[in-house]
C-alpha positions as a printed NumPy array, in Angstrom:
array([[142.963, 132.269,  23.757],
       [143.624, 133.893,  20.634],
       [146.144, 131.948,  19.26 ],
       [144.057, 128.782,  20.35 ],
       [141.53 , 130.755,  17.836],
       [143.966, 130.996,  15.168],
       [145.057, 127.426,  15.197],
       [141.056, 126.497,  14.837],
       [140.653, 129.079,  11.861],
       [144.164, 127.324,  10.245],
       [142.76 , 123.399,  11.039],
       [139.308, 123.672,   9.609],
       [140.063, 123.093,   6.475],
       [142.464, 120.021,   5.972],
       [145.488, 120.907,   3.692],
       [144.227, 119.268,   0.066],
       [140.415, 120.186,   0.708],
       [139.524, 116.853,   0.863],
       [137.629, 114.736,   3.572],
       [140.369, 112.998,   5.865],
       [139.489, 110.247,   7.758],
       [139.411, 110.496,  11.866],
       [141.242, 107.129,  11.935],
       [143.991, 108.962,  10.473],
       [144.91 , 111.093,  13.447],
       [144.572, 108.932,  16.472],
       [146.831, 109.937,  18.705],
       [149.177, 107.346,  19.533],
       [151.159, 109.346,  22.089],
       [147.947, 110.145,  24.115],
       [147.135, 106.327,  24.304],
       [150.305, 104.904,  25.177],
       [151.016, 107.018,  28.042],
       [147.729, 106.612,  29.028],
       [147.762, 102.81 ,  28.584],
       [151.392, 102.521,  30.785],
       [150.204, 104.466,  33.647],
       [146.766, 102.082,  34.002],
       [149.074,  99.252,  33.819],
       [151.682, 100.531,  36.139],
       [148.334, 101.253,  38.606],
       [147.602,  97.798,  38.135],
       [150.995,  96.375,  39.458],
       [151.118,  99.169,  42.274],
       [147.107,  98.044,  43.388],
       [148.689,  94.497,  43.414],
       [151.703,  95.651,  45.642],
       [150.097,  97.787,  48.098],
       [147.236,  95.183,  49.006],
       [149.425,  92.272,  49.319],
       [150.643,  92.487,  52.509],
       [153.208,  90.281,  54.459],
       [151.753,  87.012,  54.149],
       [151.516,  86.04 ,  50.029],
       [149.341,  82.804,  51.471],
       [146.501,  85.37 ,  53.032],
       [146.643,  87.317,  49.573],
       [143.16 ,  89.426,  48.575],
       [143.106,  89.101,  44.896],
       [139.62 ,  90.906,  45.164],
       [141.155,  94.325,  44.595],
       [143.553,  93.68 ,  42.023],
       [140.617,  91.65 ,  40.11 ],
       [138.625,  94.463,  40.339],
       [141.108,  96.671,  39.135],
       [141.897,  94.393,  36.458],
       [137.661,  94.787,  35.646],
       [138.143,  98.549,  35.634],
       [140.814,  98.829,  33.833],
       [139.151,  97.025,  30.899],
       [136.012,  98.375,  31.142],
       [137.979, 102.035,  31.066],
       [139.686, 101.358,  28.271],
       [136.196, 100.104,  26.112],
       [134.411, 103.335,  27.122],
       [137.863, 105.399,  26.133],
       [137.184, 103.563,  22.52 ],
       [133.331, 104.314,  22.556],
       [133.663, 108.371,  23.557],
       [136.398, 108.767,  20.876],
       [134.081, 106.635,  18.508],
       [131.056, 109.012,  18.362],
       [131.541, 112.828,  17.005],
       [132.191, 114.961,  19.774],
       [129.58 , 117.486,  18.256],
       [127.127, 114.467,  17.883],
       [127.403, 113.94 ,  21.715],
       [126.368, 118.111,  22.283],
       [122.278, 116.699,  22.126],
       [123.172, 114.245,  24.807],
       [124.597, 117.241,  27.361],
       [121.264, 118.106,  29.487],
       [120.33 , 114.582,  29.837],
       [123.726, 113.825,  30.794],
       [124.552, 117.117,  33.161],
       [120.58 , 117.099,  34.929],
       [120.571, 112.92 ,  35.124],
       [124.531, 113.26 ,  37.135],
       [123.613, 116.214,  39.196],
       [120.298, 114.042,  40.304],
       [122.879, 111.442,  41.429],
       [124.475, 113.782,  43.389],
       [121.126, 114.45 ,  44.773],
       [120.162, 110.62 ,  45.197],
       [123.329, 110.019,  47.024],
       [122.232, 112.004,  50.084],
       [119.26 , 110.087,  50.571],
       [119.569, 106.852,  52.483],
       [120.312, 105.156,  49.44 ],
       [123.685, 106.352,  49.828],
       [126.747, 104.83 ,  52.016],
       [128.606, 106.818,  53.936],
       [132.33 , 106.343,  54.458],
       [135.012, 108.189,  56.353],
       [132.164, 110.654,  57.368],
       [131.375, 111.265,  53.324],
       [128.568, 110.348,  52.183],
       [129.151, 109.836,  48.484],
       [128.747, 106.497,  47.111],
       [125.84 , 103.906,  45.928],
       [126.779,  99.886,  46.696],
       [126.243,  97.157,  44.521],
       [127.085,  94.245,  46.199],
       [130.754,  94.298,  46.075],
       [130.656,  97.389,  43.793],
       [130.389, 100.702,  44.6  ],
       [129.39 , 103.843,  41.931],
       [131.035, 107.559,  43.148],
       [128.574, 110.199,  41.173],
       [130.548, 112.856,  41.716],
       [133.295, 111.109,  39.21 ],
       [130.631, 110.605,  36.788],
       [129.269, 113.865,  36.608],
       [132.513, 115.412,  35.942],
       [132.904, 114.44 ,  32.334],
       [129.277, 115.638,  31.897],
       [129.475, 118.938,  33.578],
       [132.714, 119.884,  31.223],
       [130.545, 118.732,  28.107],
       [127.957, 121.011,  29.513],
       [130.046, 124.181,  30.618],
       [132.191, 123.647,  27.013],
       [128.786, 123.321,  24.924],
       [127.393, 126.927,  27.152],
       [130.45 , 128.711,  26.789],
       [130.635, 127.469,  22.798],
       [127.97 , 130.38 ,  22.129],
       [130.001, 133.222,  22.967],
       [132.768, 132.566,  21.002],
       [135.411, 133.252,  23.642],
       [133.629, 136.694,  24.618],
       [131.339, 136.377,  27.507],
       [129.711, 139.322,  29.311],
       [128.825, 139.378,  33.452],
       [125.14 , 137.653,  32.705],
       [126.954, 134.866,  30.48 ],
       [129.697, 134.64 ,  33.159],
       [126.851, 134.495,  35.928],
       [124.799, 131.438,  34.237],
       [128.242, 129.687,  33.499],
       [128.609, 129.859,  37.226],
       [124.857, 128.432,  38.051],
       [125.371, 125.549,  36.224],
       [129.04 , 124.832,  38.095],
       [127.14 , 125.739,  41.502],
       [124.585, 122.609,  41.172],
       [127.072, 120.056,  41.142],
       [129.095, 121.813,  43.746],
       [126.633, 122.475,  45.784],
       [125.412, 118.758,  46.191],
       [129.403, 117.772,  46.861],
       [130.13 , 119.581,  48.968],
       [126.928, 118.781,  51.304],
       [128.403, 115.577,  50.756],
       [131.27 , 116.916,  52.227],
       [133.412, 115.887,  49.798],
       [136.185, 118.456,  50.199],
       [138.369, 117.012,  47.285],
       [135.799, 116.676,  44.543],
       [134.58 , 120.12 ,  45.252],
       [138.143, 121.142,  44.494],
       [138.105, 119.515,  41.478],
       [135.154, 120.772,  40.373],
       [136.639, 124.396,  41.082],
       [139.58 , 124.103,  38.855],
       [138.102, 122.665,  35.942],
       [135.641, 125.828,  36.143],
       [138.221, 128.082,  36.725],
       [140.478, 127.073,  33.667],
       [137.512, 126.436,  31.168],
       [136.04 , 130.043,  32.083],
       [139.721, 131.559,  31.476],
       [139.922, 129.821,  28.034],
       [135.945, 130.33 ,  27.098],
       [136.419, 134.487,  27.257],
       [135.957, 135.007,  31.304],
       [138.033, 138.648,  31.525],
       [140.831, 138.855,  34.36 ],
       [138.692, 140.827,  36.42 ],
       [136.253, 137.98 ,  36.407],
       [138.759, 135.533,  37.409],
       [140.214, 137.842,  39.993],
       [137.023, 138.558,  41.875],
       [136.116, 134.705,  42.066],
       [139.154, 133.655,  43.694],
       [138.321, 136.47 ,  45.905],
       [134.732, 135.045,  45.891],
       [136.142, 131.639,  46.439],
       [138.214, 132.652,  49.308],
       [135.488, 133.954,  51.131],
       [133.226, 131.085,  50.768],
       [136.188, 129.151,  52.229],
       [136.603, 130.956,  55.129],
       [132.837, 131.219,  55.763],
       [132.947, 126.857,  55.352],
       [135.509, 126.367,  57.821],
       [133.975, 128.742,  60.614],
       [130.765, 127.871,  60.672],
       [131.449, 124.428,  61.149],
       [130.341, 122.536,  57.992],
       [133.552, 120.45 ,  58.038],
       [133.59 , 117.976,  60.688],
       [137.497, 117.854,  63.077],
       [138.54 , 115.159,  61.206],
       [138.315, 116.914,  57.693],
       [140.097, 120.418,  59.905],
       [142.678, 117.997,  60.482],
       [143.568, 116.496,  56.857],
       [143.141, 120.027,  55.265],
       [145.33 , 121.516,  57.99 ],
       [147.785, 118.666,  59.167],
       [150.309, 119.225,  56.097],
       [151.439, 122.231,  58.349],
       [153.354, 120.712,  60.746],
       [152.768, 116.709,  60.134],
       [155.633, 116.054,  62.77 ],
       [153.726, 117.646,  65.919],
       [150.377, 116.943,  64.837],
       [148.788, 113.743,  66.267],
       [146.281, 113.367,  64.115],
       [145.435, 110.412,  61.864],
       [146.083, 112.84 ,  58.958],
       [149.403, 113.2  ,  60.15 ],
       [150.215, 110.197,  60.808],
       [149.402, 109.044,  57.051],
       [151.334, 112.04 ,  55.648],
       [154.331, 111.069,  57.976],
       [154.324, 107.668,  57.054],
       [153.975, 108.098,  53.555],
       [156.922, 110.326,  53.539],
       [158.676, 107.706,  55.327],
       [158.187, 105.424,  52.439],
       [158.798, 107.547,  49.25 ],
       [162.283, 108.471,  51.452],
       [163.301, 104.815,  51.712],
       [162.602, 104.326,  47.909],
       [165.724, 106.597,  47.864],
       [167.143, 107.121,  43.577],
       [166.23 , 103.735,  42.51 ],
       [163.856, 102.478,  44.967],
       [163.801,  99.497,  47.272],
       [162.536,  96.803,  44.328],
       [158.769,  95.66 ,  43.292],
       [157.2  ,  93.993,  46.151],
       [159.758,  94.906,  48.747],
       [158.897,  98.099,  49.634],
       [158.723,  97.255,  53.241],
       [156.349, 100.198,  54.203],
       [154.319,  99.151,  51.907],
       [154.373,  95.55 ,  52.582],
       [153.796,  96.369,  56.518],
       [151.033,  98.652,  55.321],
       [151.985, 101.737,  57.502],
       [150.734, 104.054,  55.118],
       [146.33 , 104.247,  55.246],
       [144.959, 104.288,  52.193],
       [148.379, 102.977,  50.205],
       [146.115, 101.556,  47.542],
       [143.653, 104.746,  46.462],
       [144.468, 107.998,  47.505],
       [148.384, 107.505,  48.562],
       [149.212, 104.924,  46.253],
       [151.881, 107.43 ,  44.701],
       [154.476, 106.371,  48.234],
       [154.153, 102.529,  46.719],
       [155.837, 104.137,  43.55 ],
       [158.358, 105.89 ,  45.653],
       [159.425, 103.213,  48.007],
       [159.495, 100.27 ,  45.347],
       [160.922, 102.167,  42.02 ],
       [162.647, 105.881,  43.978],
       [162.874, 108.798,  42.224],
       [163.527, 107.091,  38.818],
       [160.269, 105.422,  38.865],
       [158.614, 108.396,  40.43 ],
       [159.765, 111.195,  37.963],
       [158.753, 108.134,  34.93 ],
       [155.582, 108.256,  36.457],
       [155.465, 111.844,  36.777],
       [156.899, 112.599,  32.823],
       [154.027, 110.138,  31.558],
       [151.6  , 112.74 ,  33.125],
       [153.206, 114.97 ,  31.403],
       [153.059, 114.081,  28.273],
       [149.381, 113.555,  29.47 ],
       [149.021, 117.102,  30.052],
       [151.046, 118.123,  26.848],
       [148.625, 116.602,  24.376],
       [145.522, 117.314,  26.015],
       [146.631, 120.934,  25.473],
       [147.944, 120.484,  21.918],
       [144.643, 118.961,  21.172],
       [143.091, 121.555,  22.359],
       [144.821, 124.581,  20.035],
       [144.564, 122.081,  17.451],
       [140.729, 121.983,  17.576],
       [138.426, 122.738,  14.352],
       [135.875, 124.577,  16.851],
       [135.498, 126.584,  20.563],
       [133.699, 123.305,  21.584],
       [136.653, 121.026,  21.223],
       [138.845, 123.048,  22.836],
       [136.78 , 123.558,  26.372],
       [136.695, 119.866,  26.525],
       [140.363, 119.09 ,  26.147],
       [140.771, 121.83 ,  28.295],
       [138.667, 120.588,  30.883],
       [140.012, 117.297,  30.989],
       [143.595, 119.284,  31.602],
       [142.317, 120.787,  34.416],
       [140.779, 117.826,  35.591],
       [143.761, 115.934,  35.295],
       [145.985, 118.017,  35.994],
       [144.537, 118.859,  39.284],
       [144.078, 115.859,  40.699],
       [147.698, 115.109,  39.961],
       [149.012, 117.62 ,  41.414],
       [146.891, 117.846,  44.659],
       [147.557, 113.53 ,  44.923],
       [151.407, 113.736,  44.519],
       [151.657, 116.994,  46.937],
       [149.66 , 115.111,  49.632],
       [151.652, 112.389,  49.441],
       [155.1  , 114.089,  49.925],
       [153.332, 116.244,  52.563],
       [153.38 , 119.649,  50.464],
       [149.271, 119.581,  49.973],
       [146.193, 118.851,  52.452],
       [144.615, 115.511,  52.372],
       [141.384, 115.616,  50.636],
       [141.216, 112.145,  49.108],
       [142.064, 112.853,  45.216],
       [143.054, 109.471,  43.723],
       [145.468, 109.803,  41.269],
       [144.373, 109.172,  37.937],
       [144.775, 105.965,  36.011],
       [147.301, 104.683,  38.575],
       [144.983, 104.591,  42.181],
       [142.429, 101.888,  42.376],
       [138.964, 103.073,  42.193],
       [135.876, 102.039,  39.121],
       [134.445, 105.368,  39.322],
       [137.426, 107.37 ,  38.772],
       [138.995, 104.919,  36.496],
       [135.623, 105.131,  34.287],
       [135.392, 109.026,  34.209],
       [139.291, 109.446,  33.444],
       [138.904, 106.979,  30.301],
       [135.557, 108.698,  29.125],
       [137.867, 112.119,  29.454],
       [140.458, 110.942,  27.354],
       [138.421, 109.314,  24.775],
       [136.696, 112.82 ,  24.701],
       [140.145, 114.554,  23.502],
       [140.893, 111.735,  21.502],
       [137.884, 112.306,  19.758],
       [138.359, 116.26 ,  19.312],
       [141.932, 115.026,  17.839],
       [140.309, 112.789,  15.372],
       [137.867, 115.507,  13.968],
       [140.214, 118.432,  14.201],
       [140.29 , 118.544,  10.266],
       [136.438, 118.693,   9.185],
       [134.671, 121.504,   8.456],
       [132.565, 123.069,  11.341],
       [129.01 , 124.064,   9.758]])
């Protein structure tokens, strides 16, 4: 934290005094990597939905990915268009009008899949708020926690917690096990950087524990969701469907073997043993067709993800900037990590997509806004904060 505070005090001024344009400092490394995983998503979509027969192709999900990917990358150009700090006025509407989603979506006007009720439908469409109101609840934790100036006392900590409590609360009487995680690491990491003290962070994981174990006995979580957060255990005795998709997927990343069984061969794939291959295991269609190589590729562009979300971040003229690249980190980050370890049968299913490369509008939408967010605090890191 304080040497993130020291980089701001350095970077507020640029070197010559002089106004430097934003279009000066795009960051090309952020973009790229960004702009080869969505296309290497696109080509694994395409694989995992083809099936056996090329004549009975669907081309409806790789279309639609196609659409998303697009309409990502325009939104990516619009959030890093408009000044971060211009965007602050919009937070409330933004936060209140996402968390009433959340609300909306547990009304009959929602559809209910896989026992989750988390989506609206349009036609062949289908809108996740929970996705959405990520983006707008770091805008609106970042723009709280910008106050304090990385110092926050137990009533600042407390409110900071309210406002991540409303969105949680509505996911996870969705049951939506996985967002709700999300939602806990990106508060977690932006508290740590916005001035929470370790003894804050220590007794919320306690906290967080507790509320855990008080979820899972008094039966909020239906078997099936036991199973997939529990199943990772011991995948080969369990005879669950959760196991079963962890086994197989396992299966498939081993065939892959170093360099991987080809594009369009993967023959788990092809024989689509592996539920879900397209969204929330797509990562075992990377394994199978392109092995480790393509695997750790994938992997290293996340990284360098990760790496200048973080740079960004120190490099930030203001508190504000930083709390957003740092909650698009976490976000990231997070979702990564908990996709990759399901899929290789070291983390419990709860149906994380990974980012950029699984198919899915919603999360496809809300990743793009995020990174056009810390492209836009990378852009502005030189002006003058008044």
């Amino acid at each position: 934290m304080k040497e993130m505070s020291r980089s701001r005090r350095k970077s507020s001024l640029n070197p010559s005094g002089n106004p430097i344009s934003p279009w000066l400092h795009i960051d090309l490394a952020l973009i790229l990597s960004v702009v080869v995983l969505a296309i290497t998503g696109i080509f694994m979509v395409y694989s995992a939905t083809r099936g056996t027969d090329p004549d009975l192709y669907d081309r409806s999900f790789l279309s639609r990915q196609l659409l998303n990917v697009v309409l990502g990358f325009c939104v990516m150009v619009f959030a890093a268009l408009v000044p971060y700090r211009r965007l602050r006025d919009w937070v409330p509407i933004l936060f209140w009008g996402s968390s009433f989603m959340l609300l909306l979506v547990l009304t009959p006007l929602g559809v209910e899949r896989n026992g989750t009720r988390a989506w609206f439908e349009f036609g062949q469409f289908q809108l996740q708020p929970s996705e959405i109101c990520k983006v707008a609840f770091i805008f609106a934790l970042a723009s709280y926690l910008e106050q304090f100036d990385g110092h926050l006392n137990q009533k600042q900590l407390i409110y900071a917690l309210f406002l991540s409590a409303v969105p949680l609360g509505l996911i996870l009487l969705e049951t939506d096990v996985g967002s709700a995680l999300v939602f806990i690491a990106i508060t977690m990491g932006m508290l740590l950087v916005g001035g929470a003290q370790t003894r804050h962070i220590f007794l919320m994981t306690i906290a967080g524990i507790t509320g855990v174990i008080t979820i899972w006995s008094t039966g909020l979580l239906q078997e099936y969701q036991r199973d997939r957060l529990t199943s990772f255990i011991d995948p080969v005795s369990s005879q669950t469907e959760a196991a079963y998709q962890q086994t197989q997927a396992q299966i498939a990343i081993g065939s892959g073997g170093l360099r991987g069984q080809g594009f369009g061969q993967g023959q788990q794939t092809r024989g689509e043993f592996v539920p879900e291959q397209h969204t929330d295991f797509i990562f075992s269609v990377v394994g199978e067709e392109f092995g480790f190589v393509g695997a750790v590729v994938v992997l290293g562009l996340f990284a360098v993800v990760i790496w200048r979300c973080w740079r960004t971040a120190k490099k930030s003229s203001d508190l504000l900037g930083a709390l957003i690249c740092v909650g698009v980190l976490c976000m990231i980050m997070f979702q990564m990590f908990q996709s990759v370890g399901m899929t290789l049968g070291i983390m419990p299913i709860t149906g994380i997509p990974i980012p950029f490369v699984s198919y899915g509008g919603s999360s496809a939408l809300t990743t793009f806004i995020a990174i056009g967010l810390v492209l836009n605090v990378h852009m502005h890191r030189y002006e003058v904060v008044r």
